[in-house]
C-alpha positions in Angstrom: 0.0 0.0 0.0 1.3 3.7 -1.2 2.0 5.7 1.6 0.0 9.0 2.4 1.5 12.4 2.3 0.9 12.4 6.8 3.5 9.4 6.9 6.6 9.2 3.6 8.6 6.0 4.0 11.6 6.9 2.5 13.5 10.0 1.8 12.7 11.2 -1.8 8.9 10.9 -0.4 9.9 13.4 2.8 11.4 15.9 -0.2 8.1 15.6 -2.6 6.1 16.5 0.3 7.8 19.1 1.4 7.9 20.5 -2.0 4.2 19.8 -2.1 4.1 21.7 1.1 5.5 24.8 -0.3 3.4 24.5 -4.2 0.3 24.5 -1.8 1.6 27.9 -0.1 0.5 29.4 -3.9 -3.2 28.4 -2.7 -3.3 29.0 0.8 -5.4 31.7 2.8 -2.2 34.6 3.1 -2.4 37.0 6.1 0.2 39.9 5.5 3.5 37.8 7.0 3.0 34.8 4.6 2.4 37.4 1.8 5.4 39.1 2.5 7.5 36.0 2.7 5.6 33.9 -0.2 8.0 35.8 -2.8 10.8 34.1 -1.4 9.6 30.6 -0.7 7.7 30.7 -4.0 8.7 32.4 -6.7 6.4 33.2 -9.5 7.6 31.1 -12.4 9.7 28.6 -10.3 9.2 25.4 -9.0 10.8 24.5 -5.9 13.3 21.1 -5.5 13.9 20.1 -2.1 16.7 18.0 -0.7 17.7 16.4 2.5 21.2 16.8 3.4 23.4 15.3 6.4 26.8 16.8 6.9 27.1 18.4 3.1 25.6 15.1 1.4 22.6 14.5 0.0 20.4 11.5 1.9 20.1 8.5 -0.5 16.6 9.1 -2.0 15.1 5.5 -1.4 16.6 5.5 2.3 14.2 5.3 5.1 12.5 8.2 6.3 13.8 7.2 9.6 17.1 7.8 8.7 16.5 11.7 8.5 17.3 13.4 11.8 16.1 17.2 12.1 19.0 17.3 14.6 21.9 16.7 12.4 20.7 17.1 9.1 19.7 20.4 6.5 16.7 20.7 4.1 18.2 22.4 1.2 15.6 24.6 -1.3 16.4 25.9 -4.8 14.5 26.5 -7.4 14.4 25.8 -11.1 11.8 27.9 -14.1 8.8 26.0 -14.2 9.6 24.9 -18.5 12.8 23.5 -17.0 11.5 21.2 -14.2 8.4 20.3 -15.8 11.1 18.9 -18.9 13.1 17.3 -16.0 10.6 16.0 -13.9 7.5 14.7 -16.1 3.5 14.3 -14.9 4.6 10.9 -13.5 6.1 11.9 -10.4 9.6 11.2 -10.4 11.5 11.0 -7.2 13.4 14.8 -7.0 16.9 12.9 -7.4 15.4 10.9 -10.4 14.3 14.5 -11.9 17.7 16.2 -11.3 19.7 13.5 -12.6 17.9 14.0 -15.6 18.8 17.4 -15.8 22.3 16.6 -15.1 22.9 14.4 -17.7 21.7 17.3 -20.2 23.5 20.1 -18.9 26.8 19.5 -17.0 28.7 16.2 -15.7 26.6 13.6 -13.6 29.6 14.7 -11.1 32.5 16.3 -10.3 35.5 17.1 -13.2 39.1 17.2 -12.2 39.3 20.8 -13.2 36.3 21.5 -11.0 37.9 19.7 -7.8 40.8 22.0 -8.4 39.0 25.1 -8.5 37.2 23.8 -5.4 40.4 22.8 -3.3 41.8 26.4 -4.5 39.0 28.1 -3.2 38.8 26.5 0.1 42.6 26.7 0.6 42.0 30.5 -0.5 39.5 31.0 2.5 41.8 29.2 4.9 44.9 31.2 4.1 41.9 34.2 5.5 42.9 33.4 8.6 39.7 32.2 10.2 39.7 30.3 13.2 37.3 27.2 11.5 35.6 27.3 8.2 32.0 26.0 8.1 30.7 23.7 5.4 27.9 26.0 5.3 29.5 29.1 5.0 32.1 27.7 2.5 29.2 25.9 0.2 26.5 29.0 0.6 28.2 32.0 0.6 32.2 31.3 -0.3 31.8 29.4 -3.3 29.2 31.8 -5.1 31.6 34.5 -4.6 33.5 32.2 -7.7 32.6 33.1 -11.6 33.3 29.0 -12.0 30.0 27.8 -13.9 29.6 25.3 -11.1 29.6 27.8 -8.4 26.3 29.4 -9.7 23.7 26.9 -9.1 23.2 25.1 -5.2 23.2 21.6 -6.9 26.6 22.4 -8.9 28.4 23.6 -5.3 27.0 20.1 -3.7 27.8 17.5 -6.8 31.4 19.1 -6.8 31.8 19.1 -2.9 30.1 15.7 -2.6 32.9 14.5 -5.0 35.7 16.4 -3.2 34.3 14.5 0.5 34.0 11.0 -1.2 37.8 12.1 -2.9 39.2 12.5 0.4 40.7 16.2 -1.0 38.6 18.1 1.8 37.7 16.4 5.3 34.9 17.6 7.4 35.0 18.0 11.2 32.7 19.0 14.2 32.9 21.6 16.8 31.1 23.0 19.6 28.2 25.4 18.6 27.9 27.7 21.3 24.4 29.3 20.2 23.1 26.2 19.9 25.6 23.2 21.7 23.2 20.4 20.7 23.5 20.9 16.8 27.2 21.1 16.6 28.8 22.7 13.2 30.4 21.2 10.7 33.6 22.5 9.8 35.3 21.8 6.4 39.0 21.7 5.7 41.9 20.7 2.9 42.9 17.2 3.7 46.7 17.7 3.9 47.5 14.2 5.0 45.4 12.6 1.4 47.4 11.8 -1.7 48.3 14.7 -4.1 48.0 17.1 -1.4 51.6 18.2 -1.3 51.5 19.0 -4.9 52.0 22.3 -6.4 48.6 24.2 -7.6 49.2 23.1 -11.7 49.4 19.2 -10.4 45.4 18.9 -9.1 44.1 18.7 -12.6 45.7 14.7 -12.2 44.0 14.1 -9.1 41.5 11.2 -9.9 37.6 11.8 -9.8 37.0 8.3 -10.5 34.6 6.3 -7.4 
């Protein structure tokens, strides 16, 4: 038996309802806050795509939905023109991943390049030479990286298939620390991975680090 909307079983069914949750907003009765925020949470002309995220990767989409934990993980939101995700994601409901693979597939690689690691390695090591006491993965994916005129830096789902790539590469480590605004949801931090093969090389020597699994 199909599961209802009240009660998803895995995790692709958790992101469609959310997204469902925020198509309905369009509909709903508006009092002046929801007005002033439905603008932002959705766009005229956009669709929104949702993704569950723990510790800078995505959540397998036909995991659990037991396996998602409000404590530790993010719910990411971008959007996409309505032409484009109605290409990418057709009347037969699609999981979101199935949809964005899709997309991938037309548009750029179905993950990271070597060039692309490089920039991202060169960026991060940028931000650390700043002088900052711990970078967070956050910071570094939302607000670092866009700073970057790379293609990939552009778009939410570009940063994450490239950082995804650089975790599983071993290039970039993550970490955890104390959050002292909130000490049960620690942060996670984000870092070059020194120790990691290639790592000592000179800057013109990543484009031969492997992207291969």
């Amino acid at each position: 038996m199909p599961s209802t909307a009240s009660s998803p079983a895995t995790i692709s069914e958790i992101e469609q309802t959310i997204q469902s949750g925020l198509e309905a907003l369009r509909r709903a009765p508006l009092n002046d806050t929801i007005t002033a925020a439905l603008k932002f949470l959705i766009p005229e002309g956009f669709a929104p795509v949702v993704q569950l995220e723990e510790e800078g990767r995505k959540k397998r989409s036909n995991a659990s939905a037991s396996h998602w934990d409000p404590k530790k993980g993010e719910i990411v939101i971008y959007f996409e023109p309505i032409a484009t995700a109605r290409v990418a994601r057709p009347q037969s409901a699609q999981p979101v991943a199935t949809g964005r693979v899709a997309k991938q597939q037309v548009n750029e690689p179905a993950e990271a390049t070597a060039e692309e690691l490089k920039q991202c390695c060169d960026a991060l090591a940028q931000a650390e030479s700043e002088g900052k006491p711990f970078l967070s993965l956050k910071w570094f994916r939302d607000t670092a990286l866009p700073s970057y005129s790379f293609p990939w830096t552009i778009a939410p789902a570009s940063r994450q298939r490239v950082l995804t790539k650089a975790i599983e590469s071993g290039v970039v480590v993550l970490g955890k620390i104390p959050n002292p605004k909130s000490i049960e949801f620690p942060t996670t931090t984000i870092s070059l991975n020194r120790t990691s093969e290639g790592q000592d090389k000179d800057a013109e020597d990543w484009e031969t680090v492997s992207v291969e699994e």
